[in-house]
GUNUDREN-124799 format. One line per field, with one value per residue (C-alpha): residue in three letters; residue number from 1; x, y, z. Coordinates in steps of 0.001 Angstrom, whole numbers, plus 500000, padded with zeros to 6 digits. Each point is the difference from the previous one (the first is absolute). Layout:
<rs>
res Ala_... .
n NUM_... .
x X_... .
y Y_... .
z Z_... .
</rs>
This chain:
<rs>
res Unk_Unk_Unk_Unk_Unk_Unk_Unk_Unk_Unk_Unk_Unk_Unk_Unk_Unk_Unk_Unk_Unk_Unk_Unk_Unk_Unk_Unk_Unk_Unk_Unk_Unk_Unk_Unk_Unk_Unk_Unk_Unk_Unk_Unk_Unk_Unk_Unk_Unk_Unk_Unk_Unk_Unk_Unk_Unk_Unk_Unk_Unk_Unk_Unk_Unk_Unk_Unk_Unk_Unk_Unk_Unk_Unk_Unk_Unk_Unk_Unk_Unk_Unk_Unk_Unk_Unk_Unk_Unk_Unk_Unk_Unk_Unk_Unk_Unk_Unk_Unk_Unk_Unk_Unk_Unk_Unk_Unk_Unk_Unk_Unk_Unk_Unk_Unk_Unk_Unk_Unk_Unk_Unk_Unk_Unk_Unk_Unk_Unk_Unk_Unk_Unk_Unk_Unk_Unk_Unk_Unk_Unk_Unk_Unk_Unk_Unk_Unk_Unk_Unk_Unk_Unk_Unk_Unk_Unk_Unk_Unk_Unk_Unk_Unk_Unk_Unk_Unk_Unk_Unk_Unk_Unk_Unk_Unk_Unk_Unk_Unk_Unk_Unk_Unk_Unk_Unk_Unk_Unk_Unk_Unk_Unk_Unk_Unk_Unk_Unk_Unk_Unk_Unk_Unk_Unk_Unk_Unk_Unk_Unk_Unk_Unk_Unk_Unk_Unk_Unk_Unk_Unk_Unk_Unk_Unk_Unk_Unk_Unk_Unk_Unk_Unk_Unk_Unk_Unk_Unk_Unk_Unk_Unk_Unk_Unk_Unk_Unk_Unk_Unk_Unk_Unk_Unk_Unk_Unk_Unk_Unk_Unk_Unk_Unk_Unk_Unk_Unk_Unk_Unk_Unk_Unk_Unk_Unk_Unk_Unk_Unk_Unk_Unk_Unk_Unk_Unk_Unk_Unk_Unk_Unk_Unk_Unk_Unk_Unk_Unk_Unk_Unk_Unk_Unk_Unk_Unk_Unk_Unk_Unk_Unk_Unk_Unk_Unk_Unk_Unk_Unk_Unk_Unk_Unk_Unk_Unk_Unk_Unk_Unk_Unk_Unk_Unk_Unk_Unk_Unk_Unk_Unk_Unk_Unk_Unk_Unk_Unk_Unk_Unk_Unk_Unk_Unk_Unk_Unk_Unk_Unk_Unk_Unk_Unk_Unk_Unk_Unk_Unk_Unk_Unk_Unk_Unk_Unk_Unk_Unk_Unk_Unk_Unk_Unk_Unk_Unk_Unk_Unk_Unk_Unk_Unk_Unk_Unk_Unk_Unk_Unk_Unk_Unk_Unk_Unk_Unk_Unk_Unk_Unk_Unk_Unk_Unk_Unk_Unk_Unk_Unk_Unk_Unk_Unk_Unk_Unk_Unk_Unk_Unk_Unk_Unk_Unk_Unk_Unk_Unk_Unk_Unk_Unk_Unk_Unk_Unk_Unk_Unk_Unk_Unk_Unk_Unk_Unk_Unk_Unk_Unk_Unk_Unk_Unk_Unk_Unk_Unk_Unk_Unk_Unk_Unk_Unk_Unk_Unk_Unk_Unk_Unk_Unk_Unk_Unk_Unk_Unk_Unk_Unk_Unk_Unk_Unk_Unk_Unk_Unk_Unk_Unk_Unk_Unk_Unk_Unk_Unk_Unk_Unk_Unk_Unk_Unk_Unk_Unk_Unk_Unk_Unk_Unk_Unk_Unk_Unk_Unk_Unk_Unk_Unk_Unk_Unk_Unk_Unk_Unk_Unk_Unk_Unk_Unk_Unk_Unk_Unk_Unk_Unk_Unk_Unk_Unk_Unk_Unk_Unk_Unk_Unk_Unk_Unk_Unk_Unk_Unk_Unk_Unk_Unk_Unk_Unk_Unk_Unk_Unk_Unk_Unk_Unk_Unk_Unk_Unk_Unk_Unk_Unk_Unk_Unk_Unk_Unk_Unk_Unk_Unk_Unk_Unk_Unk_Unk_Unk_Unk_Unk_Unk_Unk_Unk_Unk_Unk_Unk_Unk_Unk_Unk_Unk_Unk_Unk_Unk_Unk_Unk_Unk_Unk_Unk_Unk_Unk_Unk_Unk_Unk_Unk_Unk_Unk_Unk_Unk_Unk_Unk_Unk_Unk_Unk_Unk_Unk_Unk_Unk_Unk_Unk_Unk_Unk_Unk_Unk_Unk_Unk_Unk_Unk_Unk_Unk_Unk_Unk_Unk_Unk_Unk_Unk_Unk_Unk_Unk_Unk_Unk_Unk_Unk_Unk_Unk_Unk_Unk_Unk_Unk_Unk_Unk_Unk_Unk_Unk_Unk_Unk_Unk_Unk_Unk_Unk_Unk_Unk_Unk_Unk_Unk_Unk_Unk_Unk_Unk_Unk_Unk_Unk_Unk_Unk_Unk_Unk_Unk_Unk_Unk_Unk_Unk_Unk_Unk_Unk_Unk_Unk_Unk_Unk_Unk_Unk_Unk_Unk_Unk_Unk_Unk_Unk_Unk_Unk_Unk_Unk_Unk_Unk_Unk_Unk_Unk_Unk_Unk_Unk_Unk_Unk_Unk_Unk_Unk_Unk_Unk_Unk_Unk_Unk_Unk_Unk_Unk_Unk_Unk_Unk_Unk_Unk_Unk_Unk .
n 1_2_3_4_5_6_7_8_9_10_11_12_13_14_15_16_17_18_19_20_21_22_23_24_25_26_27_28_29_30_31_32_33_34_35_36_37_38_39_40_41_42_43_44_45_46_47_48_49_50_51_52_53_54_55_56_57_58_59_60_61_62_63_64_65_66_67_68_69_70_71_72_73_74_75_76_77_78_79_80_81_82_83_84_85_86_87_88_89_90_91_92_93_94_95_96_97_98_99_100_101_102_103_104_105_106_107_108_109_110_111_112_113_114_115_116_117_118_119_120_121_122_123_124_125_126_127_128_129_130_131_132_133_134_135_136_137_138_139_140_141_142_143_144_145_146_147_148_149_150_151_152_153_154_155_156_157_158_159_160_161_162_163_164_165_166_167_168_169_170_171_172_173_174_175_176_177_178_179_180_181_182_183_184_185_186_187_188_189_190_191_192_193_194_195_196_197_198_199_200_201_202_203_204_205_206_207_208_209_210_211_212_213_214_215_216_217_218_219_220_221_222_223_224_225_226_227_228_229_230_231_232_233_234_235_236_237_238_239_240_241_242_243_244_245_246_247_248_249_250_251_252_253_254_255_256_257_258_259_260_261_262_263_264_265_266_267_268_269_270_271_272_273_274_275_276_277_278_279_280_281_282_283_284_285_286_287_288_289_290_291_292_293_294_295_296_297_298_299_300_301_302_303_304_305_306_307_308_309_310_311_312_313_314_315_316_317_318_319_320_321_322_323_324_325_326_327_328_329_330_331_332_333_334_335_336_337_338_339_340_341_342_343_344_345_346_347_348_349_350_351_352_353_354_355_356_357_358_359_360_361_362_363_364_365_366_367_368_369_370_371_372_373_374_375_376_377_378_379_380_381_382_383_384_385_386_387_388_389_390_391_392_393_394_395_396_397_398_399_400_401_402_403_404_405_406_407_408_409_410_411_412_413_414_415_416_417_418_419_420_421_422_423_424_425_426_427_428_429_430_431_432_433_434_435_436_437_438_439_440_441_442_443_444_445_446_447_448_449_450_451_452_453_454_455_456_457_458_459_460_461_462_463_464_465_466_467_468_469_470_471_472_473_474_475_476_477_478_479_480_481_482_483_484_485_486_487_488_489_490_491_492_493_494_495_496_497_498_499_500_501_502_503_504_505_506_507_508_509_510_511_512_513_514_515_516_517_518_519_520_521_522_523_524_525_526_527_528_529_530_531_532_533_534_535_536_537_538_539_540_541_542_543_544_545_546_547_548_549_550_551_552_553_554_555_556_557_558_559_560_561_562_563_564_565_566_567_568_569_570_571_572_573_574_575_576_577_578_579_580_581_582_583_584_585_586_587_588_589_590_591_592_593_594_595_596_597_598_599_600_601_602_603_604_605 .
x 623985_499025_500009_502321_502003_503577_501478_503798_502045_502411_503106_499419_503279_498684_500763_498674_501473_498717_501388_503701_499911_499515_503035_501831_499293_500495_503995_500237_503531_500247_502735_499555_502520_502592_499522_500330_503424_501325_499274_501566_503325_500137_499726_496726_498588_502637_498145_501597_499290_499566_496926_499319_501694_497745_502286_503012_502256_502668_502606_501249_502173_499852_503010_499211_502493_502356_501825_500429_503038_500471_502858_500246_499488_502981_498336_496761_497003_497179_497095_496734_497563_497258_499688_501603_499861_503130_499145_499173_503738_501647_498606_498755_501777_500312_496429_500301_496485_497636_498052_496919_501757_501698_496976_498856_502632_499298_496394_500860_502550_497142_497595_502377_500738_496077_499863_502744_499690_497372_498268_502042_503770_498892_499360_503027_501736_498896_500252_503616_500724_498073_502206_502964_500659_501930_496979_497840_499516_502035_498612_502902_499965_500852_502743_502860_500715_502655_498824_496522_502608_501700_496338_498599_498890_497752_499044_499302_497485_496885_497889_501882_500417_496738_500120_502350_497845_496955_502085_502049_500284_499328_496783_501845_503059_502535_500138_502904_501998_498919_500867_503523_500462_498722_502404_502780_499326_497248_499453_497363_498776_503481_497233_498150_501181_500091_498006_498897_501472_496315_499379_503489_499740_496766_501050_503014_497551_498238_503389_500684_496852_500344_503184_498584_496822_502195_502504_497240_497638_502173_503461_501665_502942_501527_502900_500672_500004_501564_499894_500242_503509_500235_502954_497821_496815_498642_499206_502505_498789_501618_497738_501061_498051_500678_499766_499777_503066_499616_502239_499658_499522_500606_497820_500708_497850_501729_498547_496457_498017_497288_497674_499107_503186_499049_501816_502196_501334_502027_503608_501761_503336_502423_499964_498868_501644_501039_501361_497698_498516_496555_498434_497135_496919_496781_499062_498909_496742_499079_496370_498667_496785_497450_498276_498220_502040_497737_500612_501866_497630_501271_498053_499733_500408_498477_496986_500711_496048_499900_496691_500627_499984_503374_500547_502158_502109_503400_500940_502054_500636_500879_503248_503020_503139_503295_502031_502430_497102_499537_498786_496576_499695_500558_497290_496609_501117_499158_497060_498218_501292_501070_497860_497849_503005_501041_498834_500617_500136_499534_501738_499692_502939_500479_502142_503537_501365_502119_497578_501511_497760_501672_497570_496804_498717_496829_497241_497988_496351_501653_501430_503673_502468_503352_502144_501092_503479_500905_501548_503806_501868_502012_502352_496476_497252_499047_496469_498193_503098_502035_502908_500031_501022_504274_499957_497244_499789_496561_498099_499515_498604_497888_499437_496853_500762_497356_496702_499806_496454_498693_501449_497911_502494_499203_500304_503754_500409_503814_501497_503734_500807_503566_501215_503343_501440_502619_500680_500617_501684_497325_497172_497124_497609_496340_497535_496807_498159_500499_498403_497144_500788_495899_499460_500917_502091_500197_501787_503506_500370_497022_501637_503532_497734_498167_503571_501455_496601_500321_503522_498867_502487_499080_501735_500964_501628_503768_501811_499046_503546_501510_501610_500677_503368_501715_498640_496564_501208_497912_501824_497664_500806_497265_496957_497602_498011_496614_500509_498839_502882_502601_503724_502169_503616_502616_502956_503124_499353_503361_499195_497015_500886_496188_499654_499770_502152_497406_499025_503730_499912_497456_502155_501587_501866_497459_502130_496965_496664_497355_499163_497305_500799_498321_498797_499779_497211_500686_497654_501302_503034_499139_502652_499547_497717_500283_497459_499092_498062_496642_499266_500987_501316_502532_500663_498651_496829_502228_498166_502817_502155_498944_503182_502097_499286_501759_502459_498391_502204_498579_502066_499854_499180_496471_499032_500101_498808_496596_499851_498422_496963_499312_496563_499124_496649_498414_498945_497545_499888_498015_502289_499275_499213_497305_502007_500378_503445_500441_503188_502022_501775_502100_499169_502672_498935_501705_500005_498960_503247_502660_499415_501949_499516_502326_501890_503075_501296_503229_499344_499941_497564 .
y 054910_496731_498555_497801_498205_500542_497872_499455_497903_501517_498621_501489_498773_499666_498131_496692_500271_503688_499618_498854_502973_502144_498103_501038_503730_499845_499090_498448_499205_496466_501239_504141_499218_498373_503678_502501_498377_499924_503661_500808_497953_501874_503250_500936_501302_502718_503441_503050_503519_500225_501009_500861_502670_503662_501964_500517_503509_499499_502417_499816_502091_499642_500866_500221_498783_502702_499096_497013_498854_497096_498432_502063_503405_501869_502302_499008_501999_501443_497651_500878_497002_502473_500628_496927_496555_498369_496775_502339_502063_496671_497687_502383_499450_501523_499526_499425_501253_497539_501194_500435_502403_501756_501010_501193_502107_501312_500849_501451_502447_500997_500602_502135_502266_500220_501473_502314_501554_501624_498333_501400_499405_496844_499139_501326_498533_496250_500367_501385_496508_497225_501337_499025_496269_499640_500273_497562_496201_498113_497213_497502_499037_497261_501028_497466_496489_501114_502390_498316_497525_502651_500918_497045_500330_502706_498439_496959_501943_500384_501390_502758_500479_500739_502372_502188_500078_501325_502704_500828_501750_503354_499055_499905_501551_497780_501833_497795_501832_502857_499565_498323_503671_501980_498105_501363_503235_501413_502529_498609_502709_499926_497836_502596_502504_503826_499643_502891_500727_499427_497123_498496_500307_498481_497400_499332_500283_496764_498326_500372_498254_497579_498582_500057_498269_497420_499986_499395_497674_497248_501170_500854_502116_496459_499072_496455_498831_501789_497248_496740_498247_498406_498398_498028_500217_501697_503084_501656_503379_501683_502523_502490_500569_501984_498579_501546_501852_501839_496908_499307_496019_498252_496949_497662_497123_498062_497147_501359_498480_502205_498115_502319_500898_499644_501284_496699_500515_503099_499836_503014_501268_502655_501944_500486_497777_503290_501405_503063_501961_501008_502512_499314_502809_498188_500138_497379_499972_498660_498537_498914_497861_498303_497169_496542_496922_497071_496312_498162_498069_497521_497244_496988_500971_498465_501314_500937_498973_495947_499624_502326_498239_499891_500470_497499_502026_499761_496542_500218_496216_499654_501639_497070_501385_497739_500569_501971_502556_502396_502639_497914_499417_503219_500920_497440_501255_503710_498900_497678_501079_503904_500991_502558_501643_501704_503781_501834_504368_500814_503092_501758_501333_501073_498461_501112_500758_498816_499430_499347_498932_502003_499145_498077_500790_497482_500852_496982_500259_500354_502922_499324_500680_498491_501009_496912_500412_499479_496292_500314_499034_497021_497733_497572_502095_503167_499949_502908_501698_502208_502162_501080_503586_500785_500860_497479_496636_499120_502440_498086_501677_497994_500790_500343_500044_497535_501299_496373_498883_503391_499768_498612_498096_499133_497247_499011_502284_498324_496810_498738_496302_499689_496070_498569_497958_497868_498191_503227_501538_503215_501260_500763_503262_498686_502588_498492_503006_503087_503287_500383_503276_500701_499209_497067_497123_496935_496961_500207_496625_501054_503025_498258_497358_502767_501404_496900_499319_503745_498871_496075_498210_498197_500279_496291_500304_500242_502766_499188_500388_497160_497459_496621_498398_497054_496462_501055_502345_504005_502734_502292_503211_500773_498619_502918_500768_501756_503756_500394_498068_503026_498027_501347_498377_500123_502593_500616_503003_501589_499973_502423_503702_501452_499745_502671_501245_499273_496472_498789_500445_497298_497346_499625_496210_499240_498620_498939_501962_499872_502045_500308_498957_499456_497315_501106_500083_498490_500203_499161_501870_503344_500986_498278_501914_500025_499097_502746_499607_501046_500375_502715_497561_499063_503341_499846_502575_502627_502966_502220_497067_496464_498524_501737_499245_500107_496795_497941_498050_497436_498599_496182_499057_501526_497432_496913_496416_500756_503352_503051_501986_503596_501709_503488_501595_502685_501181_502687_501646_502927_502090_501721_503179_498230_499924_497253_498423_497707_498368_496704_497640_496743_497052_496997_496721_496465_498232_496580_497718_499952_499288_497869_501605_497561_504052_499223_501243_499622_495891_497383_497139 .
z 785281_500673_503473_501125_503060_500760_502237_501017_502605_502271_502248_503380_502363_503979_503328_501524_503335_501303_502993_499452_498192_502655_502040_497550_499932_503901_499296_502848_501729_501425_502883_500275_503032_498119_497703_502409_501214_496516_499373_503854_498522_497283_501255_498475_503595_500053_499519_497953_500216_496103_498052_496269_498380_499568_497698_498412_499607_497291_498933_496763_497462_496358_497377_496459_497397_499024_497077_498209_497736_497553_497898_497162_502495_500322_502592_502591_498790_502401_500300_500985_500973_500535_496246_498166_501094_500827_497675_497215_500536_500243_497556_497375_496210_496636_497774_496789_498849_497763_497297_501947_502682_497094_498825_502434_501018_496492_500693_503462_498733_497183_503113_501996_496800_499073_503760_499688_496821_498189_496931_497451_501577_501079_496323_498700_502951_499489_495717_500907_502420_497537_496915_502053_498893_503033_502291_497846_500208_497419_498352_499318_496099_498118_497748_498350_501392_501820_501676_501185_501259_502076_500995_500542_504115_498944_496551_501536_502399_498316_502801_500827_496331_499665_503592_498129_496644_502073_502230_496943_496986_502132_501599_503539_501748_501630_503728_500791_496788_501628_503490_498848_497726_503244_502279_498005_499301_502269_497311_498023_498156_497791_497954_498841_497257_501334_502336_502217_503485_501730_497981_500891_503837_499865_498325_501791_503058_498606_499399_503848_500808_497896_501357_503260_499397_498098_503124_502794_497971_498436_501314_497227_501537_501698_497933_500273_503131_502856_502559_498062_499888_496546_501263_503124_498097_503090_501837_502408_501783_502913_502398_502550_503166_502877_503365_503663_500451_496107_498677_496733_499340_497167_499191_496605_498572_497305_498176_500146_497171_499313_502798_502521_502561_503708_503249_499783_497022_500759_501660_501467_498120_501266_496723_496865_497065_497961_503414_499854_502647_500682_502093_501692_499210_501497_503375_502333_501587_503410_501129_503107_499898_502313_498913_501000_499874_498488_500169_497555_497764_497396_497794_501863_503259_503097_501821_503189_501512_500943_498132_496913_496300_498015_496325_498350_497245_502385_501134_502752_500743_496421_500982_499728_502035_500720_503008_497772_498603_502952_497842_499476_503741_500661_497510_501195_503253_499710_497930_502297_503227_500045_497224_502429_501669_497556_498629_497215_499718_496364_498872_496894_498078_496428_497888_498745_502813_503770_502970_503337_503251_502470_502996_500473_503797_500871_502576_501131_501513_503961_498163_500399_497467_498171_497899_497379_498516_496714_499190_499667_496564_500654_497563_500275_499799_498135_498971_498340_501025_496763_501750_503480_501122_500377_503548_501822_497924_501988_497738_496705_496976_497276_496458_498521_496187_498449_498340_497911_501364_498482_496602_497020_497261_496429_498153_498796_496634_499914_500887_499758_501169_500709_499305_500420_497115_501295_497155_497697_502662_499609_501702_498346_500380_498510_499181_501170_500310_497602_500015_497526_497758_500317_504457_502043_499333_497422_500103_498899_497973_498038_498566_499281_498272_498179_498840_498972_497991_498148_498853_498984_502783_502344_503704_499877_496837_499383_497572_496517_498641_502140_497471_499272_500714_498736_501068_500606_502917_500575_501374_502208_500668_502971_501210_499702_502889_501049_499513_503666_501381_500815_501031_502846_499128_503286_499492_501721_502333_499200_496813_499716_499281_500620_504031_501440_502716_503300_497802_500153_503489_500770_498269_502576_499573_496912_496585_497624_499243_497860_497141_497747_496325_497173_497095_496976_497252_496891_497037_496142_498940_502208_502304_503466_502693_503745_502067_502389_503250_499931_503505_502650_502462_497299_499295_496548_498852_499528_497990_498883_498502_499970_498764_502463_503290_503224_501788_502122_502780_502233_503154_499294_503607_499389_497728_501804_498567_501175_497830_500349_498944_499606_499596_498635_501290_500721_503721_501848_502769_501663_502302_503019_498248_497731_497025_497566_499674_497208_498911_498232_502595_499295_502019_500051_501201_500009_496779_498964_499102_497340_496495_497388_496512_497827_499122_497446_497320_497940_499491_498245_499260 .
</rs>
């Protein structure tokens, strides 16, 4: 290496005056007299027999939830926070499996019979299920015009067309077949031909396994969804705890919206909506603790030392309060001035269940104690405060019910945008987001386009069979719209005949709701098609049959002018015991505006 000189320059910041410096450091007061008497006027010579807290015994009892009860129950059932999360009991839905999952199912039912039957039954065993049609994957065929234009959302999909050409044609068992034929009739070796009685309990014996492994790993036993109110687009849950005196309490939270439901959120009732009773098998638990209360420490708060250096992420002064804005005041205050008299006790608790505080006694270093009694409920204040106890109101309870910092969400696999159409008196449902058949999600325009494109129309484009009039005038029959845009058209409330009972109830005053319709799908001379929802949220996806698929009735107060939007994902969560919980929640959020879509039909131009 060849020698060589490096040389920089450097900015070094120092002092010219040394010693008015130093006159500085001293902080020197110009009238230390004038001082003293202001601190003597203000009381600030007054001594106090106080010193800093040592410890802290707190008694507290715990009740777990003991039932819980939604809209659609007719009876509470027994809950158990200890082994299923609350979020996953309330928000959990029906899955419709994808491909992917499917086929895997397949392959785990194959793996469970390879471990429970010997080489030879398990060969005559899987030949006996893969020459069953019914628990194969069907490749959908182009036949006649007609009836690719009856198939044309699965025509139209080439991707998963060629999915179902690689897991067909016997190379791979459809598990959800198999779990949908199990669910039935448990008896799955009616399957096989004669078979023997060994070889038929073991193979019942997989069966059973199956369904459970398909129950605990993608929840397959939920049938729609128990807590969800299609009517309010929302969740409604009702949960019974048992306070002090062996009371059963009944706590509701309506319009939760899939976003984590703290203590706040939960309002005490005097019974359950279906009137049932409930009795109480879970005990409560007392503990009594001593710990070490610790100062309360916040970002930005002021050091307590004259001389000490202060960050500057928290600008107090920054703080602009009118006279009429007490709550501000109040707020600088505690931070710049009573910051350091404050302490905090933290005390663990598990979630899912009541916890009430039912003494705190405080020993300070002189070693005197107090006892600190709980904060009354009043008409204006009632923080972290749920239900109190029947007999002494000063003994609040609070409900710890929200595991949502622990649980790990995936992306949206559906999307539904709710828009109001003033001007065509409708409200529209848009698909943004649809399931993908093979895993995740795809965008719901694309795959409308994709299906207009297999039949040769365009969305913009109006029915081909429209004619001329006299004096250069075109009737229209409709203007054809994306495939993804699913109508809700008002309706007289007396004049639906498919409410149910409890449903009719909650009408209450209500004269007009919505109800999903549909457009129709015209191609040539075939005989006109509806469109179906594809998405879950819509009620669409439905396996059995796609064409028939259950009402849906909206209240028309839920979809305001700024809209609505619903989300379909998937969540985890590890319990307490270590196991994996894994479900689908719905997540509604505010929309983004109406929309004018220029919807006719029947006219003239």
């Amino acid at each position: 290496m060849n020698p060589s000189i490096i040389f920089w320059n450097r900015l070094e910041t120092g002092s010219i005056d040394q010693e008015n410096n130093s006159k500085s450091l001293r902080f020197e007061i110009h009238d230390p007299l004038w001082t003293l008497c202001r601190q003597w006027q203000f009381g600030e010579f007054e001594g106090v027999d106080a010193s800093n807290l040592a410890f802290a015994q707190v008694e507290t009892q715990e009740s777990p939830i003991q039932c819980i009860s939604g809209w659609r129950h007719t009876q509470p059932e027994p809950m158990d926070t200890q082994q299923q999360p609350l979020e996953m009991v309330l928000e959990r839905s029906a899955v419709q499996p994808n491909l992917l999952m499917r086929a895997e199912m397949g392959r785990h039912f194959t793996r469970l019979l390879k471990k429970g039957l010997s080489p030879s039954d398990f060969d005559a065993v899987i030949q006996a299920f893969k020459s069953n049609a019914e628990f194969l994957f069907n490749v959908v065929e182009a036949s006649g015009d007609e009836q690719n234009f009856i198939k044309s959302p699965e025509l139209s999909d080439q991707e998963s067309q060629q999915v179902l050409s690689a897991l067909g044609m016997g190379r791979h068992l459809d598990g959800y077949a198999i779990y949908q034929k199990l669910n039935t009739n448990r008896n799955v070796s009616l399957v096989l031909t004669s078979p023997s009685a060994t070889l038929k309990e073991s193979v019942n014996t997989v069966g059973a396994e199956f369904l459970a492994w398909c129950a605990r790993v993608y929840q397959l036993s939920v049938q729609n969804a128990p807590f969800w109110n299609d009517l309010h687009q929302e969740y409604q849950v009702e949960v019974g705890i048992q306070d002090q005196n062996n009371k059963l309490r009944v706590l509701s939270k309506a319009e939760y919206h899939g976003e984590g439901h703290g203590w706040y959120g939960w309002a005490e009732k005097s019974n359950f909506s279906n009137k049932a009773s409930f009795v109480a098998n879970q005990k409560k638990t007392s503990t009594s603790r001593v710990l070490i209360p610790a100062m309360v420490r916040f970002r930005g708060m002021p050091a307590t030392r004259l001389w000490e250096m202060e960050d500057s992420t928290v600008d107090f002064g920054a703080i602009q309060a009118t006279s009429t804005e007490l709550h501000k005041m109040l707020y600088a205050e505690f931070g710049l001035t009573f910051n350091n008299d404050w302490l905090t006790v933290p005390i663990q608790a598990q979630s899912g269940q009541a916890l009430q505080v039912k003494k705190i006694v405080v020993t300070d270093m002189f070693g005197y104690k107090k006892t600190i009694p709980p904060l009354p409920q009043t008409e204006n204040w009632s923080f972290f405060q749920t239900f109190n106890d029947t007999e002494n109101q000063n003994n609040p309870w609070i409900l710890l019910a929200n595991l949502h910092d622990c649980i790990q969400e995936s992306p949206v696999v559906e999307r539904v945008s709710f828009l109001r159409d003033e001007m065509a008196n409708l409200v529209w449902g848009v698909e943004t987001l649809v399931k993908d058949p093979i895993w995740g999600a795809r965008d719901g325009h694309k795959k409308a386009d994709d299906i207009s494109r297999f039949l040769e129309v365009r969305p913009s484009e109006v029915k081909q069979n429209s004619r001329r009039l006299v004096n250069a005038f075109n009737y229209q029959l409709g203007v054809r719209m994306p495939e993804n845009w699913i109508p809700f058209v008002p309706v007289s409330a007396t004049d639906l005949k498919n409410l149910s009972p409890f449903a009719r109830t909650l009408l209450n005053e209500r004269k007009v709701l919505l109800q999903r319709a549909s457009l129709p799908r015209f191609w040539d001379d075939a005989l006109p098609q509806r469109i179906r929802p594809v998405s879950s949220l819509l009620g669409g996806n439905q396996e059995d049959n796609p064409s028939k698929i259950p009402p849906l009735i909206l209240f028309e107060e839920e979809i305001n002018r700024i809209g609505m939007e619903l989300n379909l994902k998937w969540r985890r969560i590890r319990g307490f015991d270590g196991q994996v919980h894994v479900w689908q929640t719905r997540v509604r959020k505010p929309g983004r505006g109406e929309v004018y879509t220029n919807f006719g039909f029947d006219q003239i131009k």
